[in-house]
C-alpha positions in Angstrom: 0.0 0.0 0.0 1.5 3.4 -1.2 0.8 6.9 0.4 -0.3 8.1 3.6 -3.4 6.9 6.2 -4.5 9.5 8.6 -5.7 7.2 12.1 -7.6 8.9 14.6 -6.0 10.9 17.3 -5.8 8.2 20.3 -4.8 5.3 17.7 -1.9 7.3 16.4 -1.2 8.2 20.2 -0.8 4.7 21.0 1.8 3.9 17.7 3.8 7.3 18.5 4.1 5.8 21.9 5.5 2.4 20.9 7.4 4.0 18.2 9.0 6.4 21.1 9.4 3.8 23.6 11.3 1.4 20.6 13.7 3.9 19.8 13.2 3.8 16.0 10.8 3.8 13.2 12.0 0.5 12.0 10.1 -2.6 12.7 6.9 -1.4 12.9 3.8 -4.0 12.7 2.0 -4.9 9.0 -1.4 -4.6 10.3 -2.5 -2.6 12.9 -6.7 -2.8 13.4 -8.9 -2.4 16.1 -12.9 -2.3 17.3 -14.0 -0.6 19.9 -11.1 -0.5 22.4 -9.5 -3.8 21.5 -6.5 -3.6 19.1 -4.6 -5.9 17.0 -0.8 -6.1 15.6 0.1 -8.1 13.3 3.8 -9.1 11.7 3.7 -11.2 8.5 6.5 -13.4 7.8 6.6 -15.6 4.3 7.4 -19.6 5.5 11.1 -20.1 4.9 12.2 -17.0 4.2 11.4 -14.3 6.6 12.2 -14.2 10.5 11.7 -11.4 13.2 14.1 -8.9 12.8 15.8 -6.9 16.5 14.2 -4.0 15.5 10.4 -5.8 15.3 12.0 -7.4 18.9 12.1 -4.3 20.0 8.4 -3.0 18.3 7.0 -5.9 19.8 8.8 -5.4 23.7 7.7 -1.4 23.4 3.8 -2.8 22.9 3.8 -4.8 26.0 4.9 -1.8 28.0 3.0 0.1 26.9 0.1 -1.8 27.7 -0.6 -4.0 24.8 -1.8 -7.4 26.0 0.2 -10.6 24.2 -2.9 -12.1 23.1 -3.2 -8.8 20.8 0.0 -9.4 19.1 -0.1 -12.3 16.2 2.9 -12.9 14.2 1.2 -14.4 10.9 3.3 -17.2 9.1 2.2 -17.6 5.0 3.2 -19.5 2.1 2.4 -19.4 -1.1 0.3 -22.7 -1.3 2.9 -24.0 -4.5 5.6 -27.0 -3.4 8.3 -26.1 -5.8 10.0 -29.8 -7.0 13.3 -30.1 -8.6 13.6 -30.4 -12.2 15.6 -33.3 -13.4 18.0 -33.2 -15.4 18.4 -35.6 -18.4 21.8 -36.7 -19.0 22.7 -37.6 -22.4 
């Protein structure tokens, strides 16, 4: 997604406050959602190839200080469905 989302006032208070607490801009979350009160992070990672990087550590360790509860923070593991084989090789 390209260009800029304006959130409302107390949701963006909440990021700038992990953001602050974090240290860097770095590692911030994929998805951030929420109803009513309750909010959601999520971090996608692609089976295989993609890990948690320090600076989504740190993203991650800000949240929970700053009130975030665990249960709201998913870390989302996807592939793309396709089981790649090996082609073989004819020998002549």
């Amino acid at each position: 997604m390209h260009g800029r989302v304006s959130l409302p006032d107390d949701r963006q208070g909440l990021l700038n406050q992990i953001w602050r607490r974090s240290g860097q801009r770095g590692g911030c979350f994929d998805v951030y959602a929420w109803r009513g009160e309750q909010v959601i992070f999520c971090e996608a990672k692609r089976q295989g190839k993609d890990r948690i990087r320090l600076s989504q550590r740190r993203w991650i360790e800000a949240a929970i200080l700053e009130g975030v509860a665990q249960d709201s923070l998913l870390i989302v593991e996807w592939n793309c469905g396709v089981q790649l084989i090996p082609a073989k090789v004819k020998s002549s």
